[in-house]
C-alpha positions as CSV (number, residue, x, y, z in Angstrom):
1,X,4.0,-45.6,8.2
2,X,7.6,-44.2,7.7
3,X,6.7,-43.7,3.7
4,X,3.8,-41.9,4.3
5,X,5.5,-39.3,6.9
6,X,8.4,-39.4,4.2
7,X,5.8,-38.2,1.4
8,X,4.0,-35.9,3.5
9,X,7.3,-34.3,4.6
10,X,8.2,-33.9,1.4
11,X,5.3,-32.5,-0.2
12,X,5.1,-29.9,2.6
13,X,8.7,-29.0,1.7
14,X,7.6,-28.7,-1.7
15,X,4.4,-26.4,-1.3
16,X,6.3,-24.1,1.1
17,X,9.0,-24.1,-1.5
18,X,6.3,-23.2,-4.0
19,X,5.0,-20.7,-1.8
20,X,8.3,-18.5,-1.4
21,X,8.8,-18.7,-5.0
22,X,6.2,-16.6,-5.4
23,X,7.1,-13.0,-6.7
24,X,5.0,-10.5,-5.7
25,X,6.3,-8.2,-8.1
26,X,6.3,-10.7,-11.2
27,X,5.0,-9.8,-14.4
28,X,3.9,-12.5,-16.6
29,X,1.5,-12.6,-19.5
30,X,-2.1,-12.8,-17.8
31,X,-0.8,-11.6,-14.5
32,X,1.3,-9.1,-12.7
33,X,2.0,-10.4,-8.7
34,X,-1.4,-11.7,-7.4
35,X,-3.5,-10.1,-9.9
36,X,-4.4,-11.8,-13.3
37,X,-7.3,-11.1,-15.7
38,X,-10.3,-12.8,-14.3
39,X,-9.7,-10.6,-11.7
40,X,-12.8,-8.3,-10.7
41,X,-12.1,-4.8,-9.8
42,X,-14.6,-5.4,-6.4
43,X,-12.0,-8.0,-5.2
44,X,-8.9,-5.6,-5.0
45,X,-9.9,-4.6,-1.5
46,X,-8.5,-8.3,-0.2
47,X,-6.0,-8.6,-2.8
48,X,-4.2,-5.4,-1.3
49,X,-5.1,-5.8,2.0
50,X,-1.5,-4.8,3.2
51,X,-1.9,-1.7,0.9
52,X,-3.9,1.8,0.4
53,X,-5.9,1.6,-2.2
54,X,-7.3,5.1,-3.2
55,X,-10.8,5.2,-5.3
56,X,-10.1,7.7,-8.0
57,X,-13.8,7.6,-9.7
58,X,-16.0,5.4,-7.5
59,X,-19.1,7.0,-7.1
60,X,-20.1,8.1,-3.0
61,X,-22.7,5.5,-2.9
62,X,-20.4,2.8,-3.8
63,X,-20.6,0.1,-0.9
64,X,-18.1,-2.4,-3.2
65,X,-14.8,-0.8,-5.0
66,X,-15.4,0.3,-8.4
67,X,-13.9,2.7,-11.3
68,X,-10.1,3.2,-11.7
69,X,-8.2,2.9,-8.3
70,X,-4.7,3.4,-7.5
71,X,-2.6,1.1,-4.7
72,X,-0.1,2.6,-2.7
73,X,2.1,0.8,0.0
74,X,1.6,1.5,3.3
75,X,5.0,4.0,3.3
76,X,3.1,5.8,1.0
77,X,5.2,4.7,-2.2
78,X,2.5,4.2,-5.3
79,X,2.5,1.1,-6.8
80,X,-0.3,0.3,-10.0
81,X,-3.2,2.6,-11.2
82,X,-5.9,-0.3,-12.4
83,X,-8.6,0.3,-14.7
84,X,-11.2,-1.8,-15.1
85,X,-13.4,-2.7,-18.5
86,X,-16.4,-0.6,-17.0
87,X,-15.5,2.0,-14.5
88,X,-19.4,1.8,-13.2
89,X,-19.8,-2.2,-12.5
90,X,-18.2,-3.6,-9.7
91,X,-18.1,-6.9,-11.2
92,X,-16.3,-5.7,-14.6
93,X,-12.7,-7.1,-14.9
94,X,-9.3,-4.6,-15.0
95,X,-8.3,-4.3,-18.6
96,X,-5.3,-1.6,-17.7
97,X,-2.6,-1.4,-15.2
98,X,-0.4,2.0,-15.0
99,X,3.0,0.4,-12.8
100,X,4.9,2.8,-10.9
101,X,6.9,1.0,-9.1
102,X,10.7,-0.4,-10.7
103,X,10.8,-3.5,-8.7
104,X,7.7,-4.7,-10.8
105,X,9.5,-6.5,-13.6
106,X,8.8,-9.3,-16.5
107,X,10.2,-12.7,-16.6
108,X,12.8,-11.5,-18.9
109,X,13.9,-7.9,-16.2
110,X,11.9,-5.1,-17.7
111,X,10.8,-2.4,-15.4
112,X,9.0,1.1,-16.0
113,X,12.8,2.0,-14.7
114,X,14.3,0.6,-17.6
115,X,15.9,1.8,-21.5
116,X,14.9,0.7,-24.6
117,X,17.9,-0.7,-25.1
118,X,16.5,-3.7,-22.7
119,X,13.4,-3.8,-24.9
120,X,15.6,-4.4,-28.1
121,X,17.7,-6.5,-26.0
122,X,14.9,-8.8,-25.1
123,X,11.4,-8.3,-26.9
124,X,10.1,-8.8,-30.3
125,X,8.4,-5.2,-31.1
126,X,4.7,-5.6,-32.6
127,X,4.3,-2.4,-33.4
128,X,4.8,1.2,-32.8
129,X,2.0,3.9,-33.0
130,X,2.5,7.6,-33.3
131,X,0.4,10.2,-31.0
132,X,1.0,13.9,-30.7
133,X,3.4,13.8,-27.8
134,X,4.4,10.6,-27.8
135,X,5.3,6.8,-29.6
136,X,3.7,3.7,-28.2
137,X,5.5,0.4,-28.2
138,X,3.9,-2.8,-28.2
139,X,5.9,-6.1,-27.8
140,X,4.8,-9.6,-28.9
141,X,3.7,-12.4,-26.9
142,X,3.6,-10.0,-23.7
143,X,0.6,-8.0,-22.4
144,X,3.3,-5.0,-21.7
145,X,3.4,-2.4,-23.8
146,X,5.3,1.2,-23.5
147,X,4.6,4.9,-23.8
148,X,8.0,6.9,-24.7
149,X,7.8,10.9,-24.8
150,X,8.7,11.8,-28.3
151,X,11.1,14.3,-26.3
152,X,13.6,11.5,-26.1
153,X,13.4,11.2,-30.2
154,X,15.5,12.6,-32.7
155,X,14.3,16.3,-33.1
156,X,13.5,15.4,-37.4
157,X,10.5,13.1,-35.8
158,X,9.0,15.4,-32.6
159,X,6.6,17.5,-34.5
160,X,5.7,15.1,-37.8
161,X,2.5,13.1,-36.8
162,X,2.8,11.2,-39.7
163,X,6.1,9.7,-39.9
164,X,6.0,6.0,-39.5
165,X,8.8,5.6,-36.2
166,X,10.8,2.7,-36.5
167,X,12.4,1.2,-33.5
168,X,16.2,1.9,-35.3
169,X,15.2,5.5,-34.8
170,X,14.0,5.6,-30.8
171,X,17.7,5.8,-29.1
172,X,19.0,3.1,-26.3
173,X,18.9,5.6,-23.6
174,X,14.6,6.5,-24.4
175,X,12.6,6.3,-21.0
176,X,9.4,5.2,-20.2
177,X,6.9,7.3,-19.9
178,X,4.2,5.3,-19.0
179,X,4.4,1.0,-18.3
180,X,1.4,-0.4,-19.3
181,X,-0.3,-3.6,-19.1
182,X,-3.2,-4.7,-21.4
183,X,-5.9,-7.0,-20.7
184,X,-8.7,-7.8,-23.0
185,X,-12.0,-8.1,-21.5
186,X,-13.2,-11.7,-21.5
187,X,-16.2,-13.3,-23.7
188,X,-19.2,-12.6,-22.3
């Protein structure tokens, strides 16, 4: 009898050890606090239950949440834009997270508040793709990937659409514009 109560003590200990090692604000690969990528856009309702979510292009007659939706914290402080795979079907999965908010970070302490010197510092770059305004940066094994305005760039690359940008040219002190998360859709 005393082993039993000794094991069951314990293991509660254990799952409410689990429980407050639970970041709410994690990023990992696959999931970003309790959202991951089996996720259905018509479930964020109870996910963010504590939150405001604001419907950005549901349609009126909508009776489950659909389209691109944005949460804010109760204080009014916005948090994620999430966008799913088909903005019309309330079953279709989120494929793209906007975060807002710095105290959403990786395992390894990136935040839409951080440099690119912490990318360098910690990520393997996959790539980098020019746009008109803008370089984006996508990191290996991580579903992150970063917008930087080419504002921050040397002025030689601002205007030239068809330089290839390495990441030796982008300075340490570069921005984020825009902290993105990827998902692919899964196999139907």
């Amino acid at each position: 009898m005393k082993k039993t109560l000794l094991i069951i003590t314990i293991i509660s200990i254990a799952l409410v050890q689990c429980g407050k090692d639970s970041d709410p604000f994690l990023i990992k690969n696959g999931a970003i606090g309790s959202l991951n990528k089996e996720i259905r856009i018509k479930q964020i309702d109870s996910i963010f239950a504590e939150d405001s979510i604001v419907k950005i292009s549901s349609s009126p007659n909508a009776l489950e949440t659909q389209g691109e939706v944005e949460i804010y914290e109760k204080g009014g402080k916005l948090l994620l834009l999430l966008s799913p795979e088909d903005e019309t079907d309330s079953n279709s999965t989120i494929t793209n997270i906007q975060v807002f908010d710095s105290r959403y970070k990786t395992e390894k302490g990136l935040t839409p508040a951080s440099t690119f010197k912490d990318v360098k510092a910690n990520y393997t770059i996959d790539n980098i793709e020019t746009t008109i305004s803008a370089v984006v940066i996508f990191l290996k094994e991580t579903d992150v990937y970063l917008t930087i305005d080419k504002k921050n760039l040397p002025e030689s690359l601002r205007s030239n659409m068809d330089v290839k940008i390495e990441a030796s040219q982008i300075p340490d002190e570069a921005t984020f514009k825009y902290f993105m998360i990827g998902w692919e859709p899964p196999a139907e």
